[in-house]
C-alpha positions as CSV (number, residue, x, y, z in Angstrom):
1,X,0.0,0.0,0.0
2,X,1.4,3.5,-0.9
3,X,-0.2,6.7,-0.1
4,X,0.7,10.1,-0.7
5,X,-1.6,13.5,0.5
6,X,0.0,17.4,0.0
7,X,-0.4,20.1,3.1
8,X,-1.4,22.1,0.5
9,X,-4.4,20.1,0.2
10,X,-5.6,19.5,3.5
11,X,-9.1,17.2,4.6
12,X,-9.9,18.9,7.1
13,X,-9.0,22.8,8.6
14,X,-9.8,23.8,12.0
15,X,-9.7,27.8,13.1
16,X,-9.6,28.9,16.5
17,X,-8.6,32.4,17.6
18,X,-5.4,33.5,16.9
19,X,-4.5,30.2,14.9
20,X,-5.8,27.4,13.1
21,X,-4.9,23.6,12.4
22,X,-4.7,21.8,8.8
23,X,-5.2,17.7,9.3
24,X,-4.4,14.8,6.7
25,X,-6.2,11.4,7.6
26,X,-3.9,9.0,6.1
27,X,-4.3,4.8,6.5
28,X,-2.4,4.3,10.0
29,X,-1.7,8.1,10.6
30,X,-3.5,11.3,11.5
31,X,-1.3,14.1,11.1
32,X,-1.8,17.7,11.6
33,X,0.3,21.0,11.1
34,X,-0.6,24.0,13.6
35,X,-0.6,27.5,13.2
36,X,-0.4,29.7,15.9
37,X,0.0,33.5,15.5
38,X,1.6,36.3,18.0
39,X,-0.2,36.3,20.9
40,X,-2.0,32.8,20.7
41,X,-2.0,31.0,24.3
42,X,-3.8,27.4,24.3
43,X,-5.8,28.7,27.9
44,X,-7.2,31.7,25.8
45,X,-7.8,30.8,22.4
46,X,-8.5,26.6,22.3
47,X,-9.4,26.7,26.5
48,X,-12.8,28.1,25.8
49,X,-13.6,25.8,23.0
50,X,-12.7,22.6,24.5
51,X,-14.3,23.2,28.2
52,X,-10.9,21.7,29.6
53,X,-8.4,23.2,32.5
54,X,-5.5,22.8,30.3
55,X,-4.7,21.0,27.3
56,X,-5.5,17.4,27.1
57,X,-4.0,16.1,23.5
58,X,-0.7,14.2,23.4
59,X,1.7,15.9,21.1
60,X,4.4,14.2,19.0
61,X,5.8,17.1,17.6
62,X,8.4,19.1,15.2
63,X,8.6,22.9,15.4
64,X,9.1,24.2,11.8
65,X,8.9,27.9,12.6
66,X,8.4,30.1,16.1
67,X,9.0,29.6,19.4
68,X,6.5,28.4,22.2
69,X,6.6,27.9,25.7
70,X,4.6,25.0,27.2
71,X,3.7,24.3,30.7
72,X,2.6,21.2,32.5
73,X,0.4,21.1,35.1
74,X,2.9,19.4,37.3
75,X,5.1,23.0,37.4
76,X,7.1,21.7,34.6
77,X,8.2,24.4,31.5
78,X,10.5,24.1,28.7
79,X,10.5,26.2,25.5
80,X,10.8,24.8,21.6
81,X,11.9,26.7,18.8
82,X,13.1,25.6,15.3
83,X,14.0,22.2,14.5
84,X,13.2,20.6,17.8
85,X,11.5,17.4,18.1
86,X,9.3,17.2,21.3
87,X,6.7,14.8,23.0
88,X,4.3,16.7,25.4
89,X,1.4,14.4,27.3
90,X,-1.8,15.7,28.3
91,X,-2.0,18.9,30.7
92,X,0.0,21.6,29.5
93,X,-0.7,25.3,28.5
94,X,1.4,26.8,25.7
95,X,1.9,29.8,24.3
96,X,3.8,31.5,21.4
97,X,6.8,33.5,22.3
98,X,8.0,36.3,20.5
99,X,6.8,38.2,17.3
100,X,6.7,35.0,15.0
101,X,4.0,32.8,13.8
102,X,4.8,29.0,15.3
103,X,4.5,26.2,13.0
104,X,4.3,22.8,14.5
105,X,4.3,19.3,12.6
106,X,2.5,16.4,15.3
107,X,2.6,12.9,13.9
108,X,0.6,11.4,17.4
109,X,-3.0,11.6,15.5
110,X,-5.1,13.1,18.8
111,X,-4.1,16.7,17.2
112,X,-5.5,16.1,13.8
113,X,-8.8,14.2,15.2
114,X,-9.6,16.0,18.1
115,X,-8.0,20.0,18.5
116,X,-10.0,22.6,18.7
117,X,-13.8,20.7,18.6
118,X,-16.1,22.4,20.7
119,X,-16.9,19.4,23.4
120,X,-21.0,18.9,23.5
């Protein structure tokens, strides 16, 4: 089996304040790309959506452009800027830092399925 999709053809676009998500649904793999703009913070602009404390999805992540700050709930913080590869479980915050749009690659599925739909 061989399949091939484009980000420049997305199935399925997501947009939240101050940022949006593109997904491809692929046989075995869910993969989104997220676009967060200055001033985008997941506890202001996804927060509300969701109905959740703090963000629940499990990231597997590549940062392509930006910088962000993420926060677990246990105290924990570490900040990811170009070219770092990153897993982040569920409960965190994160927020863009700097004047840059972030761009960030997750391969663990849970992004692309789930981000940024309104619970109910």
């Amino acid at each position: 089996m061989l399949e091939v999709k484009t980000l420049d053809k997305p199935d399925d676009r997501r947009d939240f304040p101050r940022g949006h998500i593109e997904a491809l649904h692929l046989s075995g793999l869910d993969f989104a790309v997220a676009t967060f703009e200055p001033g985008w913070r997941w506890s202001e602009s996804v927060g509300p959506l969701v109905g959740t404390a703090s963000c629940e999805v499990h990231h597997n992540c590549y940062m392509a452009q930006g910088r962000m700050r993420i926060r677990m709930d246990d105290g924990a913080e570490s900040e990811v800027g170009p070219g770092d590869v990153f897993v982040c479980t569920p409960g965190h915050d994160a927020w863009v830092v700097g004047d840059d749009q972030a761009i960030v690659y997750d391969f663990a599925g849970q992004m692309a399925t789930d981000y940024g739909r309104p619970k109910g």
